[in-house]
C-alpha positions in Angstrom: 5.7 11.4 25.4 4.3 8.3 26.4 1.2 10.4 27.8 0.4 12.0 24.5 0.7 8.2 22.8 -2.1 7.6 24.9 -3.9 10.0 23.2 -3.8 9.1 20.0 -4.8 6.1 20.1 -8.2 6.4 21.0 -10.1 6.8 17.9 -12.9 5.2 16.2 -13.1 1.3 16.4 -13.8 0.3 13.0 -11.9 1.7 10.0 -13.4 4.6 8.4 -15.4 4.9 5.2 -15.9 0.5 5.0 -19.6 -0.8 6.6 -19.7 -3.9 8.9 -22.2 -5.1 6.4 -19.3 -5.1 3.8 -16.7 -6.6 6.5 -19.4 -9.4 6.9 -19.5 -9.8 3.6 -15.4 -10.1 2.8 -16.2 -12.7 5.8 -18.5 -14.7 4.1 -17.1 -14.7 0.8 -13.5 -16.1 2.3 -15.2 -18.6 4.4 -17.3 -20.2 1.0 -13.2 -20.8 0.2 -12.1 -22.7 3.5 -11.6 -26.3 3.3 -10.7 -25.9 7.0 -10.3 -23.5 10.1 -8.6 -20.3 9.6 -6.5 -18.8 12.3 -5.6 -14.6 11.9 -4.1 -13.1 14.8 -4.4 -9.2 14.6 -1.3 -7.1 15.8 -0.2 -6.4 19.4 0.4 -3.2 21.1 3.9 -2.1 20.6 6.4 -0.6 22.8 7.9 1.4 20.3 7.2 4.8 20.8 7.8 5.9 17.6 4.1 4.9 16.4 1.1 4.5 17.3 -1.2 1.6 16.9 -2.0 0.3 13.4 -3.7 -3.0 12.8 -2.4 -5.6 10.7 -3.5 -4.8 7.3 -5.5 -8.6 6.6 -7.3 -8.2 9.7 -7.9 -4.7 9.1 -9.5 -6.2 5.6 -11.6 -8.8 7.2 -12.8 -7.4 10.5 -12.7 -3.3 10.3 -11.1 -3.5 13.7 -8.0 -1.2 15.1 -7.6 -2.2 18.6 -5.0 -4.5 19.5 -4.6 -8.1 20.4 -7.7 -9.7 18.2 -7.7 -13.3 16.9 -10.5 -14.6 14.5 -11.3 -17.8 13.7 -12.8 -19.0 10.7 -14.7 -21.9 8.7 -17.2 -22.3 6.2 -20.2 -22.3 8.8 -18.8 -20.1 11.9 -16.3 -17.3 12.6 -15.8 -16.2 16.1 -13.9 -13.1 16.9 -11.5 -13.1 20.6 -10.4 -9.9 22.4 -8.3 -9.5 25.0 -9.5 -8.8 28.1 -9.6 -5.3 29.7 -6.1 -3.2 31.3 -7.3 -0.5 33.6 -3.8 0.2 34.1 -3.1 0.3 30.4 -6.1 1.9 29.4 -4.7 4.9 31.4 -2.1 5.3 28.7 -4.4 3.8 25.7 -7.7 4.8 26.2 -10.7 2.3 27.2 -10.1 -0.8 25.1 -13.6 -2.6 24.6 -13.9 -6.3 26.3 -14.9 -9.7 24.9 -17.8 -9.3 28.4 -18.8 -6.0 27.5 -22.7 -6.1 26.0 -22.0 -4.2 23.2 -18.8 -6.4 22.2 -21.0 -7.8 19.1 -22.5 -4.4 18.0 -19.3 -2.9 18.0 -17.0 -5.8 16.5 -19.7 -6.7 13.7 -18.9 -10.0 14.6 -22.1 -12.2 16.7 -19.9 -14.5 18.6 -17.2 -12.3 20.8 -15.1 -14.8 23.0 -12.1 -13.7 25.4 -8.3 -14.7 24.3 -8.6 -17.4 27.0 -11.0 -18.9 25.2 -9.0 -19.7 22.2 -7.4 -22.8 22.7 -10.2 -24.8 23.5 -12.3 -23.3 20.7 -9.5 -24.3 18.3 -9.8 -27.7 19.3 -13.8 -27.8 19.0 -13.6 -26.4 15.4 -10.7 -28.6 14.6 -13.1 -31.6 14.9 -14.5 -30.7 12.1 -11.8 -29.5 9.9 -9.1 -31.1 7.6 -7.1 -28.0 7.5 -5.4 -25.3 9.6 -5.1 -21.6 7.5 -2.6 -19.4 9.2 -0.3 -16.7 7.8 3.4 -17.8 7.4 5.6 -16.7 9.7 3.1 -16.1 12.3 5.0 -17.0 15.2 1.8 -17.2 17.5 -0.4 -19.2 14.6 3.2 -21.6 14.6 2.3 -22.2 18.6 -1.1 -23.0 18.2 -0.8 -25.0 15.2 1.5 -27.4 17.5 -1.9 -28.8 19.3 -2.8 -30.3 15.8 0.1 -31.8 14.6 -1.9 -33.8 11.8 -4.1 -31.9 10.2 -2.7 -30.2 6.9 -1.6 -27.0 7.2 -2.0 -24.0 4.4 -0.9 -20.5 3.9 -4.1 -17.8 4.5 -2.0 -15.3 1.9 -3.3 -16.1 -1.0 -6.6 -16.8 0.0 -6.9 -13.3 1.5 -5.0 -11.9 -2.0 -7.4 -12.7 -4.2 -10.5 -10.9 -2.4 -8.4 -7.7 -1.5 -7.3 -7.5 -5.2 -10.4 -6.6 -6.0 -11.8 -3.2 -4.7 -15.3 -2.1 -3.6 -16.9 1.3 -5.0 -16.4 2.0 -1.0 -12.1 1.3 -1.1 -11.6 2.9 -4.4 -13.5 6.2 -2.9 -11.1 6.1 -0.2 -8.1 5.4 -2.4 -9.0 8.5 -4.7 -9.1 10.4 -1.4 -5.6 9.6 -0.7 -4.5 10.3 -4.0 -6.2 13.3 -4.5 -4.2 14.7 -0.9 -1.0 13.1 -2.4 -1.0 15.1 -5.9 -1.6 18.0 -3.7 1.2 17.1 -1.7 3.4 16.9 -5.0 2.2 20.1 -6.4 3.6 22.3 -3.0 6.6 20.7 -3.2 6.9 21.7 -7.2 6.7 25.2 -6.5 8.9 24.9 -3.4 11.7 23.2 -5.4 14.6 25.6 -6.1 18.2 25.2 -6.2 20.3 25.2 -3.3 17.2 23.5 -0.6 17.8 20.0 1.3 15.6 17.2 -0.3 14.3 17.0 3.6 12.9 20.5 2.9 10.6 19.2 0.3 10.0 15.9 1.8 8.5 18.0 4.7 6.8 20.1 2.3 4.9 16.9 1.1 4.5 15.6 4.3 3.0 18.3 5.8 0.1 18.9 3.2 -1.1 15.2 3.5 -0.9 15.3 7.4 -2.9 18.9 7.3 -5.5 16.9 5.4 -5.7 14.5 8.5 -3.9 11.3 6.6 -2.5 9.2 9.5 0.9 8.6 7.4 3.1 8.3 4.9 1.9 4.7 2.7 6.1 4.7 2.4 9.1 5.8 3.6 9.0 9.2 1.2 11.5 9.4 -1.4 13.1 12.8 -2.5 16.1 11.9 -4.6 18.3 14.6 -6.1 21.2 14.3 -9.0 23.3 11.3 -8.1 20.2 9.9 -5.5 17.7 9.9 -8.6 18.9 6.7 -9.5 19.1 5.1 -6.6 15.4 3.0 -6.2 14.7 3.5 -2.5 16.7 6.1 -1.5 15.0 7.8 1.6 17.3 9.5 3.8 17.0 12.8 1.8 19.7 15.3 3.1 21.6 16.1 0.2 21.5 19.7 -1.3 20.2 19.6 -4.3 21.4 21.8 -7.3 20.6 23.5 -10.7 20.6 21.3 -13.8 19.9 18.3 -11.9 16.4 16.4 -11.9 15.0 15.4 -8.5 12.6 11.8 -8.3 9.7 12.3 -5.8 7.9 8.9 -5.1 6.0 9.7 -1.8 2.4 8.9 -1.0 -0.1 8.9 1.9 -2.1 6.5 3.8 -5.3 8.2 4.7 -8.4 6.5 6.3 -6.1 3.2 6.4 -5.8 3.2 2.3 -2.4 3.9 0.6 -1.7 5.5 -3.0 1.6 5.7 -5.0 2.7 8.2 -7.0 6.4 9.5 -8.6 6.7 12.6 -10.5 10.5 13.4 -11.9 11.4 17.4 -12.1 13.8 19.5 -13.1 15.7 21.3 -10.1 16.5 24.5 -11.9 12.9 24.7 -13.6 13.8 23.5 -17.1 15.2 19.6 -18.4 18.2 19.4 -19.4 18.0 18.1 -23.3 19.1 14.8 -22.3 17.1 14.7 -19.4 14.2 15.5 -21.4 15.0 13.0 -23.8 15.3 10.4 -20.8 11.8 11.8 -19.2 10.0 11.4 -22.9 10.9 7.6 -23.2 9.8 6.7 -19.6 6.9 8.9 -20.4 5.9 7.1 -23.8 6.8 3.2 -22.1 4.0 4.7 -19.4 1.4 5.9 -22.0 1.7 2.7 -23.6 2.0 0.3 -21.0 -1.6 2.5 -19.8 -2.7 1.8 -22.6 -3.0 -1.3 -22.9 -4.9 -1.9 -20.1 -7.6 -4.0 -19.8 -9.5 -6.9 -18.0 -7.6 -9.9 -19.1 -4.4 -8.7 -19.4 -1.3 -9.7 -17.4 1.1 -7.3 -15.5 4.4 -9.8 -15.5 5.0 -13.2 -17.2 5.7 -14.8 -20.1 4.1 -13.6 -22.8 2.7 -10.6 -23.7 2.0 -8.5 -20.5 2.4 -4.9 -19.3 5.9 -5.0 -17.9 6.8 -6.3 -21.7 5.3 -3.5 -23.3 7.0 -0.7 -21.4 10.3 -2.5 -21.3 10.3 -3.2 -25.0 9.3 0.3 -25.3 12.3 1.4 -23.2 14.6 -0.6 -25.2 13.9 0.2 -28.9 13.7 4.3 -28.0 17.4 6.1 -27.0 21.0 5.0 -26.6 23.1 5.2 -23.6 26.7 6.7 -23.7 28.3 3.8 -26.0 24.9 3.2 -27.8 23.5 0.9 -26.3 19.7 0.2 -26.1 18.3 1.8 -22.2 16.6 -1.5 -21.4 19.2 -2.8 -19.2 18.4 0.8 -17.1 14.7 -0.2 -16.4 15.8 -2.5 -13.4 12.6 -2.9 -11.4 9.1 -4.4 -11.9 6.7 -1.9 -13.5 4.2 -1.7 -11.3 1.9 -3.2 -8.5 -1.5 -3.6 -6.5 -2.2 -0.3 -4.2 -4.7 -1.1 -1.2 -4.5 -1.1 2.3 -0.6 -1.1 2.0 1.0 0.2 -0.7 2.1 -2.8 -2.0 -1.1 -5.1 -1.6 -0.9 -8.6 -1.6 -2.2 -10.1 -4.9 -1.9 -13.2 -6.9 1.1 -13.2 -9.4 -0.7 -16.0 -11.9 -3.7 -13.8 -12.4 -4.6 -11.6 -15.0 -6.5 -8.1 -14.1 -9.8 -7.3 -13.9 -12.4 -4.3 -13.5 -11.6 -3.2 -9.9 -8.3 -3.8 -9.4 -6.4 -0.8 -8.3 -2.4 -1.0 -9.7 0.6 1.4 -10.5 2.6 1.7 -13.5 6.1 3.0 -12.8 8.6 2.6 -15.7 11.9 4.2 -14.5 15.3 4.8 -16.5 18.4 4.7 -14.1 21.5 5.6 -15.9 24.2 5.6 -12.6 27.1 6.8 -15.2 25.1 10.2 -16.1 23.5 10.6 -12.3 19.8 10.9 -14.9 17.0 8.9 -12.9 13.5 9.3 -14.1 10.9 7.4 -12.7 6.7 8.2 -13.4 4.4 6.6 -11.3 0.7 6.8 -11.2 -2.1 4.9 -9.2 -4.9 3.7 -11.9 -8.1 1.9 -11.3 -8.7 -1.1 -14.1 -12.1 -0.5 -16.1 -14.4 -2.8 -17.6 -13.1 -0.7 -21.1 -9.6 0.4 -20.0 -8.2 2.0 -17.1 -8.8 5.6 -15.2 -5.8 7.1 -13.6 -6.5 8.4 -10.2 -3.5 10.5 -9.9 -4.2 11.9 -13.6 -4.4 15.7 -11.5 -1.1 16.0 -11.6 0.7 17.2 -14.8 2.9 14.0 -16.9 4.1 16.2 -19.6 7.4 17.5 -19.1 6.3 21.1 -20.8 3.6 21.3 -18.0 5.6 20.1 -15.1 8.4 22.7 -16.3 5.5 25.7 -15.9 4.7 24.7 -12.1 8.4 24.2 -11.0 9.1 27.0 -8.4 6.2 29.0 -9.4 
């Protein structure tokens, strides 16, 4: 097992589909922001088996680069990039690692100053000399160590710098994100015709898997959710082994990660081929808080807040359309945020004060969870924000519940 890890792992050295002159660029633009020295330490090499290698995602942003043990240092008029150096022993199990001696190190890192991790500590100090602040990600336990050789300098968090430049998405990182939404939608529509009474939600969660991974994604963005009958409203359900039956709905919220970029996507459908009425009336007012929470998208507009924003809209829509049992309004049913940024994870860091703009890649997911009726509906699709609106990149696959019923077990 270990053997065939080795394997695959070696792969290209810089993220697909992203240039080093756009890297240098995501570079730059953070380092015009730096009142200080910023410290990122990429992820190590883990001894769980169960995965292989995958960068930390705001290294992966900045640098491009998948192998393991990186740090980079940053300020407004130097970054230096550190590798560790080279395992022969290791490298029988890994595959050749590039060096911070070999020539090429700067060719292939995109970065002109390559140092070795021994290196580090005294090229902290030097850049320290002239720097008021230390950037470093919270909870970094290896930033926490080195941040003890400079006791007096302020310290800040790098998150939110780093949030605001991945919020906004390059022609380059939306391409790749259509990519993995377009193998996603496929992913949903084979498990649509697939779905029949009396199959394991782990049937169809395989189903989905399978197509994405035939399409040569590298994962799942997300534990995949296939949640039948009483499981539909539970949020994060994921251990799909329950049999599902006719008359009951089943909520699919799985996505892929291909090329290192995630998408999101939920589609609710009916088990036995055809809604319920209830169910259909459930699906049509999560349906209409989505189309008008869509809608009203637009640069300037906020997701959550006070105010007007787009979690109001759909949650005011919820509330004023359908009664439960007793009835009562459904709001109190709608018991999760309505949506979020969609990048290199599938929940991408952002900034929660700001408003959106052309670029930004979010979800809208309004969801009605009534426990006492075992109805969840939850639709979920990844959109791109337009200068005049927004353009939903999962929009392939079918909303309308007359549609979906058509392609379910066909």
């Amino acid at each position: 097992m270990r053997l065939l890890l080795g394997l695959v792992l070696i792969g290209p050295l810089l993220a697909d589909g992203i240039t080093r002159d756009e890297y240098r660029t995501r570079r730059s633009e953070l380092r015009k922001s730096l009142d200080g020295l910023m410290v990122l330490f990429g992820a190590d090499e883990s001894e769980d088996l169960h995965t292989g290698f995958f960068q930390d995602t705001n290294f992966l942003y900045l640098s491009g680069w998948r192998e393991p043990g990186a740090v980079m240092m940053l300020t407004a008029k130097e970054e230096v990039l550190f590798l560790p150096p080279r395992n022969p022993r290791s490298e029988n199990f890994t595959g050749r690692k590039l060096g911070p001696d070999d020539s090429n190190a700067p060719e292939k890192t995109g970065f002109d100053k390559v140092l070795p991790r021994y290196a580090l500590e005294t090229t902290f100090l030097r850049l320290l000399e002239s720097s008021r602040r230390i950037y470093t990600m919270p909870r970094d336990e290896q930033a926490r160590k080195l941040r003890q050789l400079a006791m007096f300098h302020e310290d800040s968090s790098a998150a939110l710098p780093i949030a605001r430049l991945r919020m906004n998405k390059s022609p380059a990182e939306i391409d790749l994100i259509q990519k993995t939404t377009d193998a996603t939608v496929a992913a949903h529509l084979a498990a649509w015709k697939k779905i029949k009474p009396g199959l394991h939600e782990y049937e169809i969660g395989a189903v989905m898997t399978n197509v994405y991974f035939e399409r040569g994604c590298e994962r799942s963005a997300y534990a995949p959710i296939v949640g039948s009958g009483p499981n539909s409203v539970v949020l994060h359900y994921s251990s799909n082994h329950r049999r599902m039956d006719s008359g009951e709905v089943v909520v699919m919220d799985v996505g892929a990660e291909c090329s290192d970029y995630a998408t999101d996507v939920t589609r609710t459908v009916p088990v036995g081929g055809k809604f319920t009425p209830r169910q259909r009336e459930i699906y049509n007012i999560v349906l209409g808080a989505q189309k008008a929470a869509i809608a009203a998208i637009k640069p300037g507009v906020k997701m959550r807040g006070d105010g007007e924003s787009l979690q109001k809209i759909a949650y005011d829509y919820i509330n004023t359309h359908g009664k439960n049992r007793e009835g009562h309004p459904l709001g109190k049913y709608f018991t999760h945020g309505l949506g979020h940024h969609v990048g290199l994870d599938v929940h991408d860091p952002s900034d929660p004060d700001a408003t959106l703009k052309a670029g930004m890649v979010i979800t809208i997911e309004p969801g009605i969870y009534i426990l006492e009726e075992n109805i969840g509906v939850r639709i979920e699709d990844t959109i791109l924000v337009t200068e005049n609106g927004a353009k939903i990149l999962s929009g392939a696959l079918p909303r309308e519940p007359e549609e979906v019923e058509r392609l379910v077990g066909k």
